[in-house]
Biopython code that builds the backbone (N, CA, C, O; Angstrom):
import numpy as np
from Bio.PDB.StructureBuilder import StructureBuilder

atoms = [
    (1, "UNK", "N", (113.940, 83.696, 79.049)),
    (1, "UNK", "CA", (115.042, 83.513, 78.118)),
    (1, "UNK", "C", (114.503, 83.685, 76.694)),
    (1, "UNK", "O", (113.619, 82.885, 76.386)),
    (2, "UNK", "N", (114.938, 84.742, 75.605)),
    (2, "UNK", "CA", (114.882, 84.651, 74.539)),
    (2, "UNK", "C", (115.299, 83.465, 73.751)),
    (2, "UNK", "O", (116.149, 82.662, 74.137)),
    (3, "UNK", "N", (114.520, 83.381, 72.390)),
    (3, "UNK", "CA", (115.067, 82.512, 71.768)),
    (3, "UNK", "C", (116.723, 82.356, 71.414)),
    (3, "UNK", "O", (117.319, 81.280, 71.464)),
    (4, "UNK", "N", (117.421, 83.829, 70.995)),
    (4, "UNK", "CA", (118.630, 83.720, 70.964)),
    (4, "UNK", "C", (119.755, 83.073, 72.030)),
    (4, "UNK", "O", (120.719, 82.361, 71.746)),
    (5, "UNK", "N", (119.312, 83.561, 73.381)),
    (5, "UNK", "CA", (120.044, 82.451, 74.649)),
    (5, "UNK", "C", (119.458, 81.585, 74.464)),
    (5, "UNK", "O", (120.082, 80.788, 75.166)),
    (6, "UNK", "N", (118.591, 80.970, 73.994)),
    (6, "UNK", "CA", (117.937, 79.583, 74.290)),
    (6, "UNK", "C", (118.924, 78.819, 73.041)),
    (6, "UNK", "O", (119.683, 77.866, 73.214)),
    (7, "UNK", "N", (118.727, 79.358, 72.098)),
    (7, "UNK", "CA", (119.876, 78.557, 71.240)),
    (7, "UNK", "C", (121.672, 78.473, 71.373)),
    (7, "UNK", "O", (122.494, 77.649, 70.970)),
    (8, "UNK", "N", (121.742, 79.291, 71.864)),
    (8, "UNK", "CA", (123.102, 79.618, 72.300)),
    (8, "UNK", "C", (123.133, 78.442, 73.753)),
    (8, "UNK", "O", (123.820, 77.421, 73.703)),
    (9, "UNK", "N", (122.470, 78.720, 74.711)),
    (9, "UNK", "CA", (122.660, 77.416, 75.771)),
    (9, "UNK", "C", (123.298, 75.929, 74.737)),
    (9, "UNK", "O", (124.416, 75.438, 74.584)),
    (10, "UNK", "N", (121.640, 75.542, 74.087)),
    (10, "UNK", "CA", (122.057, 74.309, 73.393)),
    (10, "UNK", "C", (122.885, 74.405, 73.236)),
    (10, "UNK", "O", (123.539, 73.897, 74.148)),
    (11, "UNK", "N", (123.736, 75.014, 72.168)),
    (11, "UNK", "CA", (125.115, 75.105, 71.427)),
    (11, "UNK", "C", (126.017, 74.868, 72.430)),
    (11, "UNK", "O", (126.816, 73.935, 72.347)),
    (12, "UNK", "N", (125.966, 75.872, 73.700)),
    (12, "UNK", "CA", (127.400, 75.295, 74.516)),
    (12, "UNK", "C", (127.488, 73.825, 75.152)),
    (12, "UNK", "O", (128.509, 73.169, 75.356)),
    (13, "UNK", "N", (125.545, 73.318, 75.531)),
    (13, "UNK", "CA", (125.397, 72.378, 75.918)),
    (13, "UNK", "C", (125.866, 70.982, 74.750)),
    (13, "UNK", "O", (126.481, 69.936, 74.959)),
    (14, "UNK", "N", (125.449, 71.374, 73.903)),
    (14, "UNK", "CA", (126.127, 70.070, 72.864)),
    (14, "UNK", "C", (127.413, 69.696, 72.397)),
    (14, "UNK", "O", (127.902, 68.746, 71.785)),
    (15, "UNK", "N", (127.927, 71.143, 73.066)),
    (15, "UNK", "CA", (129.309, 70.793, 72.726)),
    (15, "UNK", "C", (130.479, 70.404, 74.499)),
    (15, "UNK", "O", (131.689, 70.258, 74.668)),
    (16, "UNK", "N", (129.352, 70.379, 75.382)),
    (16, "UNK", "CA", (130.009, 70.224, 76.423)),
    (16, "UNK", "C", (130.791, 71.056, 77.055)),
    (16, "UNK", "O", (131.694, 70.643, 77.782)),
    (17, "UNK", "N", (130.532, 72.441, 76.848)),
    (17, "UNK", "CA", (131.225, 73.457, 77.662)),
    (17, "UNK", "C", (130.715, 74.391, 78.574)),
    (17, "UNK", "O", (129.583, 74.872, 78.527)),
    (18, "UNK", "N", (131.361, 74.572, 79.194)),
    (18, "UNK", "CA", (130.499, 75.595, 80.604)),
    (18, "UNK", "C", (130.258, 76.771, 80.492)),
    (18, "UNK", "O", (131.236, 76.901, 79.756)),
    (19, "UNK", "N", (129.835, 77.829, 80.540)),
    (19, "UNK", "CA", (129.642, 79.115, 80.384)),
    (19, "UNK", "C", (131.391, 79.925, 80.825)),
    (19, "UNK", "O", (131.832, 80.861, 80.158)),
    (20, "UNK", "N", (132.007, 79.437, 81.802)),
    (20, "UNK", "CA", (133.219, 80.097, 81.975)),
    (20, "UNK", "C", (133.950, 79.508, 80.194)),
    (20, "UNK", "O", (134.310, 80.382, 79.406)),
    (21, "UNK", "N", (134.012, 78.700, 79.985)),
    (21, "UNK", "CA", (134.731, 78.196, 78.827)),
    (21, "UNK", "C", (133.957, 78.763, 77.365)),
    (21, "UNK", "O", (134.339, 78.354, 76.268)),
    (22, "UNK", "N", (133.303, 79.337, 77.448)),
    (22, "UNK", "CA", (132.456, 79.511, 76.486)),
    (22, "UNK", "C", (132.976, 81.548, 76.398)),
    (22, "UNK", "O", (133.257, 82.325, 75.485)),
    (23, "UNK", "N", (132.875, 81.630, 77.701)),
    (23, "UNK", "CA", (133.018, 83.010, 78.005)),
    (23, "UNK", "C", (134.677, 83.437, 77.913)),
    (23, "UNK", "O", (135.146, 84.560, 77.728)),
    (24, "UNK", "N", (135.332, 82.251, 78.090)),
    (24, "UNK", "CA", (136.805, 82.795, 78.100)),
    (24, "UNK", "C", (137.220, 83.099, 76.236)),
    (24, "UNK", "O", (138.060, 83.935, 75.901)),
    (25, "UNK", "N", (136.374, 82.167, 75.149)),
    (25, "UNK", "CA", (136.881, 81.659, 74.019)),
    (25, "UNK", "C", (136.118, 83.288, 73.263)),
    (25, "UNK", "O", (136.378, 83.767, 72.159)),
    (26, "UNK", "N", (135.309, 83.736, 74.145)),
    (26, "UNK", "CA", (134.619, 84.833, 73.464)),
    (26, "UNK", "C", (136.095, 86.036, 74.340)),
    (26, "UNK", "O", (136.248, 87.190, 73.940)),
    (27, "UNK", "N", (136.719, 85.613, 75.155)),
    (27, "UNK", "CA", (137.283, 87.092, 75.775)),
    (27, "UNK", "C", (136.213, 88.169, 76.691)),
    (27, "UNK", "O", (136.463, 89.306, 77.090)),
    (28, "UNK", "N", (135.101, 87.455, 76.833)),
    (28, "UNK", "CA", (134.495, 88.553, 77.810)),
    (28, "UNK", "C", (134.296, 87.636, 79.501)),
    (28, "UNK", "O", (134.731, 86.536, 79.843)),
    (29, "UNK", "N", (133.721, 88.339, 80.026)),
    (29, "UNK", "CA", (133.260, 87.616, 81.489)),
    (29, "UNK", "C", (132.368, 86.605, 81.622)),
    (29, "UNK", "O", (131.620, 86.522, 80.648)),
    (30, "UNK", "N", (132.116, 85.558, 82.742)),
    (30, "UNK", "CA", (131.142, 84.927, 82.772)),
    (30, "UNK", "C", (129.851, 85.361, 82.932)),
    (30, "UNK", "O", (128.870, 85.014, 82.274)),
    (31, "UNK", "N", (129.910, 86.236, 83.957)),
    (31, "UNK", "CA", (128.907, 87.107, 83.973)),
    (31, "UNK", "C", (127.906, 87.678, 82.777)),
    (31, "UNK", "O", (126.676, 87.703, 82.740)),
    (32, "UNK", "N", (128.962, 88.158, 81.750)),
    (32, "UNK", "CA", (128.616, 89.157, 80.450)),
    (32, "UNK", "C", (127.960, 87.742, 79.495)),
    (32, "UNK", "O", (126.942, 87.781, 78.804)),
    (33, "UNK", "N", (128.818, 86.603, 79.687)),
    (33, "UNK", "CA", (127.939, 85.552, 79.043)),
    (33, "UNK", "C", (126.521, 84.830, 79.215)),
    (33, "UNK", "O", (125.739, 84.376, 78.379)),
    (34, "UNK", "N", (126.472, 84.914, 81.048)),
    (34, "UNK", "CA", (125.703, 84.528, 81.207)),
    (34, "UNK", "C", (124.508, 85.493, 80.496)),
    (34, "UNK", "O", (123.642, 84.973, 79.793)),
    (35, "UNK", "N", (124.542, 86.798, 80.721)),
    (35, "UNK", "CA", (123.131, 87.736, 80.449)),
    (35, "UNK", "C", (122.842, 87.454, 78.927)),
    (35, "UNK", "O", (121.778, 87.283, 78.332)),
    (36, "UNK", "N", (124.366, 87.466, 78.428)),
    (36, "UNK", "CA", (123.662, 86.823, 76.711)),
    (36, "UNK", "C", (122.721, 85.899, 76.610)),
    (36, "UNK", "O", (121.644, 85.957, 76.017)),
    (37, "UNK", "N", (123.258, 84.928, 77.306)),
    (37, "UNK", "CA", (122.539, 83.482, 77.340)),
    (37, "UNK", "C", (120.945, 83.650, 78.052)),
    (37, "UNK", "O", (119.985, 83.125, 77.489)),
    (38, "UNK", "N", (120.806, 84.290, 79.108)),
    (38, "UNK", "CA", (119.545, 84.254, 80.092)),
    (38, "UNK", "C", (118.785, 85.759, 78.935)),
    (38, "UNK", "O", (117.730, 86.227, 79.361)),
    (39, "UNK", "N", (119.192, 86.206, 77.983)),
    (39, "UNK", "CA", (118.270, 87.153, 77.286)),
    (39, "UNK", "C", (118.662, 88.412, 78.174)),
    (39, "UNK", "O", (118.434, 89.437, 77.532)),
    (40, "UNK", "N", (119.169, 88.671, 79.419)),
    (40, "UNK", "CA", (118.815, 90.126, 79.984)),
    (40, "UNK", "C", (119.480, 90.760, 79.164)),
    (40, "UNK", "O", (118.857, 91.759, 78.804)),
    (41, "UNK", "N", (121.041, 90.605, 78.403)),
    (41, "UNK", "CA", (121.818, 91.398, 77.624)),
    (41, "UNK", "C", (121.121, 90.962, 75.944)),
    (41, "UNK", "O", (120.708, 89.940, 75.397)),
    (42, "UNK", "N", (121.295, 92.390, 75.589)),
    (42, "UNK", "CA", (120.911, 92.169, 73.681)),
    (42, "UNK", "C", (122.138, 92.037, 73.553)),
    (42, "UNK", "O", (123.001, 92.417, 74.344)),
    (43, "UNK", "N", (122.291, 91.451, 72.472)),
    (43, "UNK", "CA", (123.547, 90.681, 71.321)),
    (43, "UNK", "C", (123.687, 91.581, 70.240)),
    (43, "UNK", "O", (122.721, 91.569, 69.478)),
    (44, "UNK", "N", (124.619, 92.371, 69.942)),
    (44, "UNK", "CA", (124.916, 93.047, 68.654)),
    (44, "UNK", "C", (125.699, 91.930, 67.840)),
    (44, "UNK", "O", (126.370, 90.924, 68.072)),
    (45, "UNK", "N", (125.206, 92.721, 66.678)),
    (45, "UNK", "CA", (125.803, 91.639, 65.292)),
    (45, "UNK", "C", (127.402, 91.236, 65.157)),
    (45, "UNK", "O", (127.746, 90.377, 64.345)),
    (46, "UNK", "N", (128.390, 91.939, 66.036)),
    (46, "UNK", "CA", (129.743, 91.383, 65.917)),
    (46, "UNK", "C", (129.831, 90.598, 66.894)),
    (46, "UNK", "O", (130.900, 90.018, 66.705)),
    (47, "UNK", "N", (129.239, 90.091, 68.112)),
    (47, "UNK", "CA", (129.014, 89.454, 69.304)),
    (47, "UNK", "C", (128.589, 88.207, 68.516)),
    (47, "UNK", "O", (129.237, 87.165, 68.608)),
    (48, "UNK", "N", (127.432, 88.323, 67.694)),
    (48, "UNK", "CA", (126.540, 87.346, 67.416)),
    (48, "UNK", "C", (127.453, 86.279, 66.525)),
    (48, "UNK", "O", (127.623, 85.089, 66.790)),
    (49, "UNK", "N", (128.158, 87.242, 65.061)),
    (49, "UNK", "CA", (129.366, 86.537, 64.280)),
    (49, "UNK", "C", (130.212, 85.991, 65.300)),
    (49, "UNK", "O", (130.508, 84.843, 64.970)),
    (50, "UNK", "N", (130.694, 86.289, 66.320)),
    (50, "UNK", "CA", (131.424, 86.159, 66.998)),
    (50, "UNK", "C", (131.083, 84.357, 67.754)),
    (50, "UNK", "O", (131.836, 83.384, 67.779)),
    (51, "UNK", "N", (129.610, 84.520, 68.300)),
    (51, "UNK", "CA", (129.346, 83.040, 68.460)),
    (51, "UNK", "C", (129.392, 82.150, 67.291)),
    (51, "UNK", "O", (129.911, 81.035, 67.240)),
    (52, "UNK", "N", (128.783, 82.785, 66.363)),
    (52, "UNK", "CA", (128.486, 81.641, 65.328)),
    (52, "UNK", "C", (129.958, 80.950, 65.199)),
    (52, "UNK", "O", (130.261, 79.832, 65.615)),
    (53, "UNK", "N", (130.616, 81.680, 64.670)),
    (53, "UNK", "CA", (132.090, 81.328, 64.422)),
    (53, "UNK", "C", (132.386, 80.291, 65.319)),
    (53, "UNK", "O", (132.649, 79.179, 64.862)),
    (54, "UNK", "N", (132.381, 80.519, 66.686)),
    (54, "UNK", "CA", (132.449, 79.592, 67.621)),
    (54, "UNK", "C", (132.074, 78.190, 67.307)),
    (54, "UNK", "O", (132.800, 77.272, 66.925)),
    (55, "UNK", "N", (130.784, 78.204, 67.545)),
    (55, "UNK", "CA", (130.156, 76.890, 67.350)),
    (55, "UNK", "C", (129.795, 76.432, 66.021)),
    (55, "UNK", "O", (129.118, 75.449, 65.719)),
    (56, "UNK", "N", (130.623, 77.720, 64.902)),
    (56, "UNK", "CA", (130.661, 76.423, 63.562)),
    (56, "UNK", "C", (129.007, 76.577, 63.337)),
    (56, "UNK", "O", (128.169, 75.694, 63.515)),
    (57, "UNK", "N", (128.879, 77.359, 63.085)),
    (57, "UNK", "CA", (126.641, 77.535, 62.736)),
    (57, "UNK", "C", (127.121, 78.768, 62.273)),
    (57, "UNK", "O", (128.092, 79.475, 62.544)),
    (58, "UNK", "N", (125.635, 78.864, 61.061)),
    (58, "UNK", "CA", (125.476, 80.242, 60.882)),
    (58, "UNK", "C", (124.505, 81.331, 62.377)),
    (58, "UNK", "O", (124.078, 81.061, 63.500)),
    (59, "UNK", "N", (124.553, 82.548, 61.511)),
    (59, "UNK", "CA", (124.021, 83.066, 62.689)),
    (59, "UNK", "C", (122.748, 82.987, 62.373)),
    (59, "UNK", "O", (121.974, 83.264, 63.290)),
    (60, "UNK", "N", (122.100, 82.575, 60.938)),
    (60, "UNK", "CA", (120.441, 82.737, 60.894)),
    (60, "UNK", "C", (120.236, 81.018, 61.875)),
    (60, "UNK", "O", (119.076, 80.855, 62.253)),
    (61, "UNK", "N", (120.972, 80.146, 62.162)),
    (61, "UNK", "CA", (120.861, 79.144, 63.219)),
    (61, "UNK", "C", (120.544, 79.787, 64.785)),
    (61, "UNK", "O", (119.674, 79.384, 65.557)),
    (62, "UNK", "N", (121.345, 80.713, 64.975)),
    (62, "UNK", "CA", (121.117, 81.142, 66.536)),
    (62, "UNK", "C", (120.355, 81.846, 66.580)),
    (62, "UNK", "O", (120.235, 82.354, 67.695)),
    (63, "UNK", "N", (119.493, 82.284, 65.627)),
    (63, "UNK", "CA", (118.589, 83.454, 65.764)),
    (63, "UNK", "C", (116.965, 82.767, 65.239)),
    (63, "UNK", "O", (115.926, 83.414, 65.362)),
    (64, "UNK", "N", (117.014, 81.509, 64.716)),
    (64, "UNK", "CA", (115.678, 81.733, 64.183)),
    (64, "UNK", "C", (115.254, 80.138, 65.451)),
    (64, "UNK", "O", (115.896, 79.400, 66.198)),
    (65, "UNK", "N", (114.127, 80.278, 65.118)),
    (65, "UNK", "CA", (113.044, 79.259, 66.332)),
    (65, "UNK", "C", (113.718, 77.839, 65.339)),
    (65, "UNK", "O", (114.199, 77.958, 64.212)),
    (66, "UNK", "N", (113.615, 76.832, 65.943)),
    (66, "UNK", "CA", (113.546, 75.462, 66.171)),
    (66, "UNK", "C", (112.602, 75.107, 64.744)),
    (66, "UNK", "O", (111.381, 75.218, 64.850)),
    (67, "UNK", "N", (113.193, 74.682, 63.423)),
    (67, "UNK", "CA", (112.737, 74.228, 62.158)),
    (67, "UNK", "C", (111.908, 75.441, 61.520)),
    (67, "UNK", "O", (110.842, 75.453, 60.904)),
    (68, "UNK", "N", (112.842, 76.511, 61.919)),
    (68, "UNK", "CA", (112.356, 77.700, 61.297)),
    (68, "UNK", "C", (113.512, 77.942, 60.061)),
    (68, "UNK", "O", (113.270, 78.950, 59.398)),
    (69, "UNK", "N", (114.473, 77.342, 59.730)),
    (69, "UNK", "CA", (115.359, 77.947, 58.839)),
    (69, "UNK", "C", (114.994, 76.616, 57.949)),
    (69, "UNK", "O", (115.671, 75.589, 58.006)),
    (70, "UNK", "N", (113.832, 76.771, 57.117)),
    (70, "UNK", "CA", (113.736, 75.239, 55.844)),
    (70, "UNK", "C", (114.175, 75.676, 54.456)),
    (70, "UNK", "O", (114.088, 74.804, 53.592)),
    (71, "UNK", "N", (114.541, 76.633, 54.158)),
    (71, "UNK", "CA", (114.916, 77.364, 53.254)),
    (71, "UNK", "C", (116.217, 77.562, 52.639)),
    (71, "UNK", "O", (116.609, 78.256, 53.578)),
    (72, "UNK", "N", (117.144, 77.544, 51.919)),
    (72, "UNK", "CA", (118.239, 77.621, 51.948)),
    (72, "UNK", "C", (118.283, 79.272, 51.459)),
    (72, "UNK", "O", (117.574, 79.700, 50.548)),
    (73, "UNK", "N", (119.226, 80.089, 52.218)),
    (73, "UNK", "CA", (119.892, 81.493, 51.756)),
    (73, "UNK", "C", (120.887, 81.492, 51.293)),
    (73, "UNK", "O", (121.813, 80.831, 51.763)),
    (74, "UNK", "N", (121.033, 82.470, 49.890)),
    (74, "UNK", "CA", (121.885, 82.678, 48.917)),
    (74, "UNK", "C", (123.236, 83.702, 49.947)),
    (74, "UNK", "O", (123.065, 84.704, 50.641)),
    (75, "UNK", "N", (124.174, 83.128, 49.725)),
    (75, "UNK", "CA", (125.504, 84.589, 49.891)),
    (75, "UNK", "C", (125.112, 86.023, 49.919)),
    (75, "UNK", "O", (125.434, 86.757, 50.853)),
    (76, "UNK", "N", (124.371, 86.449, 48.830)),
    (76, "UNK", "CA", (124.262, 87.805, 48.756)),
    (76, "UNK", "C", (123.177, 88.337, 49.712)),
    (76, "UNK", "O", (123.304, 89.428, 50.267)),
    (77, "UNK", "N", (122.047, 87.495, 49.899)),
    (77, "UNK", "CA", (120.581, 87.852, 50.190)),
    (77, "UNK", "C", (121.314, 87.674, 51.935)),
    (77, "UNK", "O", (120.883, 88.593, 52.631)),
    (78, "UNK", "N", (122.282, 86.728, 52.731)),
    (78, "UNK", "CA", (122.615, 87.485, 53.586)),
    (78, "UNK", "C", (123.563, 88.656, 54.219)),
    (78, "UNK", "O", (123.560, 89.235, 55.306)),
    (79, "UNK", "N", (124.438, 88.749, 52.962)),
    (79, "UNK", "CA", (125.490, 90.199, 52.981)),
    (79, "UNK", "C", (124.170, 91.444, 52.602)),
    (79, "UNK", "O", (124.133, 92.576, 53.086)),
    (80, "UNK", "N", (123.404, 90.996, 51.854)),
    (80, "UNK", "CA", (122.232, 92.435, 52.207)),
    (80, "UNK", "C", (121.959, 92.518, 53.504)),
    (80, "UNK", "O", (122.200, 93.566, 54.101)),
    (81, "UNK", "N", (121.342, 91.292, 54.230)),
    (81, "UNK", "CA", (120.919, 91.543, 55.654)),
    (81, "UNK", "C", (122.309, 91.871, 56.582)),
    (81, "UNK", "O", (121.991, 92.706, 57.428)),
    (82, "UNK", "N", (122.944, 91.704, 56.637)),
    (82, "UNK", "CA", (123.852, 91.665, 57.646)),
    (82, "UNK", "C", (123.954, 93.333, 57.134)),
    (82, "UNK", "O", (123.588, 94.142, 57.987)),
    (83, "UNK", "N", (124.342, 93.797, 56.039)),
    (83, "UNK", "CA", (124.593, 95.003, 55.582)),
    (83, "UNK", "C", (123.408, 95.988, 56.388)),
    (83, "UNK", "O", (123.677, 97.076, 56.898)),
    (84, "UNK", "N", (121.933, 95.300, 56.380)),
    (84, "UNK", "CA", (120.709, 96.313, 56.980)),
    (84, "UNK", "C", (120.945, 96.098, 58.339)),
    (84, "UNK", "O", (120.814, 97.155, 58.957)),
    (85, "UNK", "N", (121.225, 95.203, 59.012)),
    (85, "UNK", "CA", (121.285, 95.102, 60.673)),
    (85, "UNK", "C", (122.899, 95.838, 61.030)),
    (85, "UNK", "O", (122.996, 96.439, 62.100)),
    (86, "UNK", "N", (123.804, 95.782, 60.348)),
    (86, "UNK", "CA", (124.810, 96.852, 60.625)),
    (86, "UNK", "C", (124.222, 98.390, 60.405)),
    (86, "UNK", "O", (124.668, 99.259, 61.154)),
    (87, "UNK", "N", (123.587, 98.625, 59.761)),
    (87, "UNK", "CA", (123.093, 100.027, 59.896)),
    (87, "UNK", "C", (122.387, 100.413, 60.616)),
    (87, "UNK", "O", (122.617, 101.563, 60.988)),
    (88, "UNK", "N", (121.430, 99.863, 61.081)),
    (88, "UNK", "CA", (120.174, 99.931, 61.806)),
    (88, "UNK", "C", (121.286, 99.992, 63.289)),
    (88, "UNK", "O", (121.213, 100.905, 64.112)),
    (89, "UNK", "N", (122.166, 98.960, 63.380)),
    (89, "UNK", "CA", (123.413, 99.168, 64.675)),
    (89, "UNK", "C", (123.719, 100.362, 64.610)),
    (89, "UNK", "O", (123.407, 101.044, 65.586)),
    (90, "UNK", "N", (124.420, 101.028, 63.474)),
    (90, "UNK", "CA", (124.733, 102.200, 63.779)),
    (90, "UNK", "C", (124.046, 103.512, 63.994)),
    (90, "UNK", "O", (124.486, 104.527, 64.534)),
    (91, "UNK", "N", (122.795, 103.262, 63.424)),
    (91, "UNK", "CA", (121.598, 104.488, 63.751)),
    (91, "UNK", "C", (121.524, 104.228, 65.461)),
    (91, "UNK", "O", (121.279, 105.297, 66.020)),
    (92, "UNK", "N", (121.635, 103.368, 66.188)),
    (92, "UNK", "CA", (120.982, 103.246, 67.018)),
    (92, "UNK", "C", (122.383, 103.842, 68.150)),
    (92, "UNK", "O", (122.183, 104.632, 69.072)),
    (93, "UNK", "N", (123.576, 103.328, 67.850)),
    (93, "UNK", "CA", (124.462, 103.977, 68.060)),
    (93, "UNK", "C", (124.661, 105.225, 68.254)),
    (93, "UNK", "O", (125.068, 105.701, 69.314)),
    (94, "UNK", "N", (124.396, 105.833, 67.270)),
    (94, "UNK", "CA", (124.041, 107.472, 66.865)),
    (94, "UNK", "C", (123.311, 107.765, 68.174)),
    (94, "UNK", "O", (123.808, 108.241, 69.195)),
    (95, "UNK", "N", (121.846, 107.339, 67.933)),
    (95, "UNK", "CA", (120.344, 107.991, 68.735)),
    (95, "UNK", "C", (121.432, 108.131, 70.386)),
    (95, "UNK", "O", (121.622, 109.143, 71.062)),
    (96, "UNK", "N", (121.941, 106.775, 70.602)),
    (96, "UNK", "CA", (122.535, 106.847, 72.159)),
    (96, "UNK", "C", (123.402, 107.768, 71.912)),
    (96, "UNK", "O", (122.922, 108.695, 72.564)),
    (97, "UNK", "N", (124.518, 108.250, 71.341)),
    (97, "UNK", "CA", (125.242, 109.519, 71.690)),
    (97, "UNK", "C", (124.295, 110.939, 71.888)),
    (97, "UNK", "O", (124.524, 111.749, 72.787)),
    (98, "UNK", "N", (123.220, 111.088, 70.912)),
    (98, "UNK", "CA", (122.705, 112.483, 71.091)),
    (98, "UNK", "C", (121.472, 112.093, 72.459)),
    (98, "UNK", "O", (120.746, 112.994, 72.878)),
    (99, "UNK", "N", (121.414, 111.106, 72.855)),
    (99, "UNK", "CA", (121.047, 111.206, 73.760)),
    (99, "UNK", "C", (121.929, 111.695, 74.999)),
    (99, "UNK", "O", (121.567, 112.614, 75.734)),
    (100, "UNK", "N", (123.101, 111.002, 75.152)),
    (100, "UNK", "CA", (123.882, 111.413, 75.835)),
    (100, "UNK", "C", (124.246, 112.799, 76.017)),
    (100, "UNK", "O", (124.468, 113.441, 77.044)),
    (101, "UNK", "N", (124.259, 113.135, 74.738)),
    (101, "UNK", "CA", (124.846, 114.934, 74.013)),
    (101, "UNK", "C", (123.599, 115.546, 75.170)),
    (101, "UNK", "O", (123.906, 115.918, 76.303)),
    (102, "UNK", "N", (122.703, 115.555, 74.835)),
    (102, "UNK", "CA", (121.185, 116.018, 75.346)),
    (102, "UNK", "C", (121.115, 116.167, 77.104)),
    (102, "UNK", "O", (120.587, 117.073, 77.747)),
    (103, "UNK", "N", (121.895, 114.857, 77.653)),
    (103, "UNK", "CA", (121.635, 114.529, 78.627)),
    (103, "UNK", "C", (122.481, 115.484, 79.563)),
    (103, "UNK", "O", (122.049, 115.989, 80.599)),
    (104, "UNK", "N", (123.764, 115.659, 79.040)),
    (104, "UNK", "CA", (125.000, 116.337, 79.492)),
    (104, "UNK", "C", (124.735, 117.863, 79.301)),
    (104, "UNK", "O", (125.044, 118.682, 80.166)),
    (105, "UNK", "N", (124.075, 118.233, 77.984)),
    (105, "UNK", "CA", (123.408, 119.594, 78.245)),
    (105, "UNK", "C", (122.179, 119.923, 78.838)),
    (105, "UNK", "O", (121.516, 120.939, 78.628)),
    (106, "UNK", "N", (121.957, 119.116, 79.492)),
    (106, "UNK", "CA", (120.435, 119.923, 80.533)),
    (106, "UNK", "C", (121.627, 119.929, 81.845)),
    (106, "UNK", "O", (122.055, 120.949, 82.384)),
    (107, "UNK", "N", (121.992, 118.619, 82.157)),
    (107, "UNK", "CA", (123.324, 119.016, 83.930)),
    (107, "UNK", "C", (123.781, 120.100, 83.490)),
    (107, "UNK", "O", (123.388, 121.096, 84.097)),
    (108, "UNK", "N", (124.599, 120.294, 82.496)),
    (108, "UNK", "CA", (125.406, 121.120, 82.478)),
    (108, "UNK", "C", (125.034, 122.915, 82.790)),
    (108, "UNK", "O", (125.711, 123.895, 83.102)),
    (109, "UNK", "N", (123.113, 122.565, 82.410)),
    (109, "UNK", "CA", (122.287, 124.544, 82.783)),
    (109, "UNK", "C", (121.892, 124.584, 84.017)),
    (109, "UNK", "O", (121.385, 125.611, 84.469)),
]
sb = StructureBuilder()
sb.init_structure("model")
sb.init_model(0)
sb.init_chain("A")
sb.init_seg("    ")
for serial, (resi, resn, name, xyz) in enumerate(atoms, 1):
    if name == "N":
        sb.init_residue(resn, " ", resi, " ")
    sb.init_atom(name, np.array(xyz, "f"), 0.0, 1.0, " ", f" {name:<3s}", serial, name[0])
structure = sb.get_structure()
């Protein structure tokens, strides 16, 4: 389990909810929650807003280790980051279509 499911467990655990209840309030499956939670699934950044919101935490809470956030962050210094991890999403986005593109033109000769 990554640190990100590992914090995300706590969170549902402290608030007393089950993974189906946790999974219904997100709109996806239990299943799709569980892999969040056990690390096999990566978490993109609208998934991730998506918990925080939930459980009322920021997201540098679900993401950083246990008395790793001693610091306080300014508004802007995280609309920069969120701004670099949305891009870096969409490059990566990109790479998987021309992979795909790539993939469909070798079947296709």
């Amino acid at each position: 389990m990554n640190i990100i499911g590992k914090n995300i467990r706590q969170l549902r655990q402290k608030n007393g909810w089950s993974q189906g209840e946790v999974a219904k309030r997100l709109q996806i499956s239990i299943p799709a929650f569980s892999k969040i939670e056990t690390g096999i699934t990566d978490i993109n950044i609208s998934r991730l807003d998506q918990i925080a919101d939930l459980f009322e935490v920021s997201t540098l809470e679900i993401i950083s280790e246990d008395g790793e956030i001693q610091r306080s962050y300014n508004p802007e210094e995280i609309t920069v980051l969120k701004s670099k991890l949305a891009s870096q999403e969409e490059e990566i986005i990109k790479l998987q279509k021309k992979v795909i593109d790539l993939y469909e033109e070798i079947r296709n000769k």
